[in-house]
C-alpha positions in Angstrom: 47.5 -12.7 3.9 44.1 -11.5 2.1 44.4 -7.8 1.5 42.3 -5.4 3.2 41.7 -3.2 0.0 38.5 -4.3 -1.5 36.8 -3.9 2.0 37.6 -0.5 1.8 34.7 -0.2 -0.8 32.3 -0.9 2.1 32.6 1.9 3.9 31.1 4.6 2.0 27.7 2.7 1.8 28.1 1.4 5.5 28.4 5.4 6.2 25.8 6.6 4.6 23.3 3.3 6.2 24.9 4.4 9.5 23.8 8.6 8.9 20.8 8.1 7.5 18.7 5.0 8.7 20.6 3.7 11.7 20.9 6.8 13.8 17.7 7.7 13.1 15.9 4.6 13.5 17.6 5.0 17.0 16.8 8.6 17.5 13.4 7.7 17.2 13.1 5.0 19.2 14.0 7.0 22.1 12.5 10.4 21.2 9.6 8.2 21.7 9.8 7.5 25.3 10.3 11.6 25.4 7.7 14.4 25.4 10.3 16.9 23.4 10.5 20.1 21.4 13.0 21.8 20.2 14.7 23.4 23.3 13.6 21.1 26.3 13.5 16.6 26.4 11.7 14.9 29.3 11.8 11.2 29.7 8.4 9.9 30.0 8.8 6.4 29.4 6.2 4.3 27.8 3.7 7.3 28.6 3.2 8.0 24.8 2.6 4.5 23.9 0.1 4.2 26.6 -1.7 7.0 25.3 -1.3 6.3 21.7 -3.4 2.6 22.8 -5.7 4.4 24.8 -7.1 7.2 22.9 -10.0 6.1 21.0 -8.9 8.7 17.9 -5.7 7.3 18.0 -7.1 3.4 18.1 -9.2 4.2 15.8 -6.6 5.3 13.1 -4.4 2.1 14.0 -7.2 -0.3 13.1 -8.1 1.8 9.9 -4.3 0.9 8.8 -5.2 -2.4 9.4 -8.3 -2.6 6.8 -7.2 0.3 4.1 -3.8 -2.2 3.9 -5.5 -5.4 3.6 -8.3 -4.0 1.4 -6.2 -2.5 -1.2 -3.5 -5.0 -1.3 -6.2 -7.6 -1.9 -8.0 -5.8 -4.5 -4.7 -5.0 -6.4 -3.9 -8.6 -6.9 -7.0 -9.9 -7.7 -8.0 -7.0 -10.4 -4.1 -7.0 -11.3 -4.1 -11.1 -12.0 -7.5 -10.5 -14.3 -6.3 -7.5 -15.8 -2.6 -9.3 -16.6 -4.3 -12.3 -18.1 -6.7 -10.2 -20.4 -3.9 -8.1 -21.6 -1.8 -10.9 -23.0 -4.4 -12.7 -23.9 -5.3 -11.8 -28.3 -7.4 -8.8 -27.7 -7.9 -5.6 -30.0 -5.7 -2.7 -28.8 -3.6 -4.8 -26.1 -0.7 -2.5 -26.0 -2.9 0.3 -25.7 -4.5 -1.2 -22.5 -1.9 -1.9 -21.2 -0.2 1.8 -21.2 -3.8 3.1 -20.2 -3.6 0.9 -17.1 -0.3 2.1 -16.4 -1.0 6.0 -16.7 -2.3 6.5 -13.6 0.9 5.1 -11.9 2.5 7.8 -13.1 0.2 10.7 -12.3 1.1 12.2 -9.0 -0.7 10.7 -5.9 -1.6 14.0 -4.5 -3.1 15.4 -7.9 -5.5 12.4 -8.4 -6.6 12.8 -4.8 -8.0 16.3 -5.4 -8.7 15.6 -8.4 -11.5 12.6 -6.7 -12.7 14.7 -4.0 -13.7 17.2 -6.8 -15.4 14.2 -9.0 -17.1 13.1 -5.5 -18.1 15.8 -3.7 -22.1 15.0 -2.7 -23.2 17.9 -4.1 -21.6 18.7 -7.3 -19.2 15.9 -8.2 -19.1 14.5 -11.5 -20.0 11.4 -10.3 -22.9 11.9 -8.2 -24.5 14.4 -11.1 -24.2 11.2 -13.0 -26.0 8.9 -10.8 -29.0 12.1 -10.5 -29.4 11.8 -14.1 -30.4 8.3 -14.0 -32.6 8.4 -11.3 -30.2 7.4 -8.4 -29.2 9.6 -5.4 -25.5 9.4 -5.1 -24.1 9.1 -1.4 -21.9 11.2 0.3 -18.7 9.5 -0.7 -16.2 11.2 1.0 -18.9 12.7 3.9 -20.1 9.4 4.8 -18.1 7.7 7.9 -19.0 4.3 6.6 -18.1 5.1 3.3 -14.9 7.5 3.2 -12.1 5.2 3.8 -13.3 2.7 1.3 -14.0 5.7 -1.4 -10.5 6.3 -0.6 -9.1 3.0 -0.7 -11.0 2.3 -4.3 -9.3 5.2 -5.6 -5.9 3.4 -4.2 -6.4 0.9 -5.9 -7.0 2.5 -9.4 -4.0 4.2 -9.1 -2.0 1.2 -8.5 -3.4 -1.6 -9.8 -0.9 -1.1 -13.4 2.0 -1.9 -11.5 0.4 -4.7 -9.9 -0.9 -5.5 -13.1 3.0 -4.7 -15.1 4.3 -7.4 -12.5 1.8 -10.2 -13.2 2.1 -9.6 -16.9 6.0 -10.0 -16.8 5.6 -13.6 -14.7 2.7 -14.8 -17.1 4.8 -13.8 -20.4 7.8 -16.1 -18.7 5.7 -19.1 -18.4 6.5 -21.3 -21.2 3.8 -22.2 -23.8 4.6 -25.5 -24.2 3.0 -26.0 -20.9 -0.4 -24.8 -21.9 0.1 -26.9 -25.6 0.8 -30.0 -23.5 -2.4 -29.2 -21.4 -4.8 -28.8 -24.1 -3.4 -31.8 -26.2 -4.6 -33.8 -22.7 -7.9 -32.2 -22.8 -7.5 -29.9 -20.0 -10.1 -27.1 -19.9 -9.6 -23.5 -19.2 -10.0 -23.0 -15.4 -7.9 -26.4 -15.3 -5.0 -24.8 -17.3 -5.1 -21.8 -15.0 -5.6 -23.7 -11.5 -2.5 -25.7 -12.5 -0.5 -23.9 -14.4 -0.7 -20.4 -14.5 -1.2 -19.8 -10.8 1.5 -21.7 -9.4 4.0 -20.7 -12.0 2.7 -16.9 -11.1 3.5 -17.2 -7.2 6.6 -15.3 -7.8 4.9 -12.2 -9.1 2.2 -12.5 -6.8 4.5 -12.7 -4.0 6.3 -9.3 -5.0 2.6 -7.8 -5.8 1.3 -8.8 -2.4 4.4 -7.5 -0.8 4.7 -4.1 -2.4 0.5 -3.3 -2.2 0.9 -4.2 1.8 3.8 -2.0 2.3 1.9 1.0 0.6 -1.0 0.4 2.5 0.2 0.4 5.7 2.5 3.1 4.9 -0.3 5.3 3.2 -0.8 8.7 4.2 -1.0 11.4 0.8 -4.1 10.1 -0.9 -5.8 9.8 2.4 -4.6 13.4 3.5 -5.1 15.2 -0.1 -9.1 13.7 -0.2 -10.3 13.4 3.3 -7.8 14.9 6.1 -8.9 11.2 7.9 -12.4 12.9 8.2 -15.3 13.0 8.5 -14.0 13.1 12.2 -11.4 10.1 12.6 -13.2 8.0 10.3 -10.8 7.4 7.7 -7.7 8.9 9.8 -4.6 6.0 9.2 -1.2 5.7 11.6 -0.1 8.1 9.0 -2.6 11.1 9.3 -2.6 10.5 12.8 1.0 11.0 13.3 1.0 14.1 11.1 -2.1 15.7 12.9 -0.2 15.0 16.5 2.8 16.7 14.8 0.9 19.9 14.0 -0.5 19.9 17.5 3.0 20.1 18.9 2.9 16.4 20.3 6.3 15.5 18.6 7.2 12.8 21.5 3.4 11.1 20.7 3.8 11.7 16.8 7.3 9.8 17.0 5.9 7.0 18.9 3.2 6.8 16.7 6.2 6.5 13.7 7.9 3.6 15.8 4.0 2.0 16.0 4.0 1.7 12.0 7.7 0.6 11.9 7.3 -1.9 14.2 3.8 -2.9 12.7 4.8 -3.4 8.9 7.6 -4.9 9.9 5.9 -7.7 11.9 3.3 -8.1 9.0 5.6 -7.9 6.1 8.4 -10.5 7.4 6.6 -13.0 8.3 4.5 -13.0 4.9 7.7 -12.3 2.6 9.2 -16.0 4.9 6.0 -17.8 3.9 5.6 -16.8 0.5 10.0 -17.5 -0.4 9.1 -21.1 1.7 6.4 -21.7 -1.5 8.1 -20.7 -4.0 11.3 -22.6 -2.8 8.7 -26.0 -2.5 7.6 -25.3 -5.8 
């Protein structure tokens, strides 16, 4: 008879799944259907979901997720790939690229968001008072509805394009050399070697990269907050600054449902991409 002890090791990690992500995950799901405080719960059904689709503010910050998440995740692995094959490539000063890339990763997301809404502000930014000095008038970065959430989103991107770029470096480093030798000994050219080699033998990194830059998208909420407050008006609000903004109104039942929204949405983004891109690499 097969002992019962090493199941025992189980339970501490099944209790703590249990406290702290089922019940919740549970809680919220039907705290949604509520319009609560924290005295008094009415059941209102679907009522919140209803409004949350209804509302153009509301709608508005859904299909902003929709762009800020596919914008940023596409730029991260497209500059990340470039950036990862100059920087093991024989260039002057690699490793000191590389950990220049990689500093902004590790500078707190809030402090580079004020820090960008000083260096864009219209009037006196940095970056605008460079523009006036040769001749250009800079634009309202941050104070322009068709520009703000892709100010914000660029900024994204420069914060997190090292660890896209740290991931792409460690799959191109683990592609063997004797590849490329073989390749050039048959007169391949340069685009060749990297159409054939490089990017199919990368699809691993680049799955991970595409994964981890969708996830933060969709999920984003701090940058957005610390440089615009989803201003001007709803412009560049997200599912995230939406919820929060619902929550300081006192809406809790609508700001939960609007948290069940962006579970349910990155999960029905980010499954079926993480099936198709193991499917690849499993064909491969």
């Amino acid at each position: 008879m097969r002992s019962p002890y090493p199941t025992w090791f189980y339970i501490p990690s099944t209790v703590l799944y249990v406290v702290l992500f089922a019940v919740p995950t549970f809680a919220s799901f039907y705290f949604s259907l509520t319009r609560w405080t924290l005295f008094d719960v009415e059941f209102i059904g679907f009522a919140n979901y209803i409004q949350f689709f209804t509302e153009p503010m509301l709608m508005q910050g859904f299909l902003n997720t929709f762009v800020y998440g596919f914008v940023t995740s596409a730029l991260k692995v497209i500059l990340g790939l470039a950036l990862a094959l100059l920087l093991t490539s024989s260039i002057l000063g690699r490793n000191y690229l590389r950990t220049t890339i990689f500093f902004p990763v590790l500078v707190s997301t809030i402090g580079i968001g004020v820090t960008f809404k000083v260096l864009l502000d219209p009037f006196d930014g940095l970056v605008n008072q460079t523009l006036a000095a040769i001749g250009i008038n800079g634009p309202g970065w941050l104070t322009d509805p068709a520009l703000a959430l892709m100010s914000v989103a660029v900024v994204d991107v420069w914060k997190g394009v090292g660890i896209a770029t740290l991931i792409f470096i460690a799959g191109l480093v683990a592609i063997p050399q004797e590849y490329f030798e073989a390749a050039k000994v048959d007169g391949a050219g340069a685009w060749q070697r990297f159409s054939r080699i490089t990017l199919p033998l990368v699809q691993p990194a680049m799955g991970s990269v595409i994964l981890l830059s969708l996830i933060g998208g969709l999920r984003s909420f701090d940058l957005i907050w610390a440089m615009t407050k989803g201003g001007p008006g709803f412009t560049s609000d997200v599912i995230g600054s939406v919820i929060y903004k619902q929550y300081q109104a006192g809406f809790y039942g609508l700001s939960t449902a609007g948290n069940v929204v962006l579970f349910v949405v990155v999960t029905a983004i980010i499954l079926p991409i993480s099936h198709i891109l193991t499917k690849r690499q499993v064909e491969s």
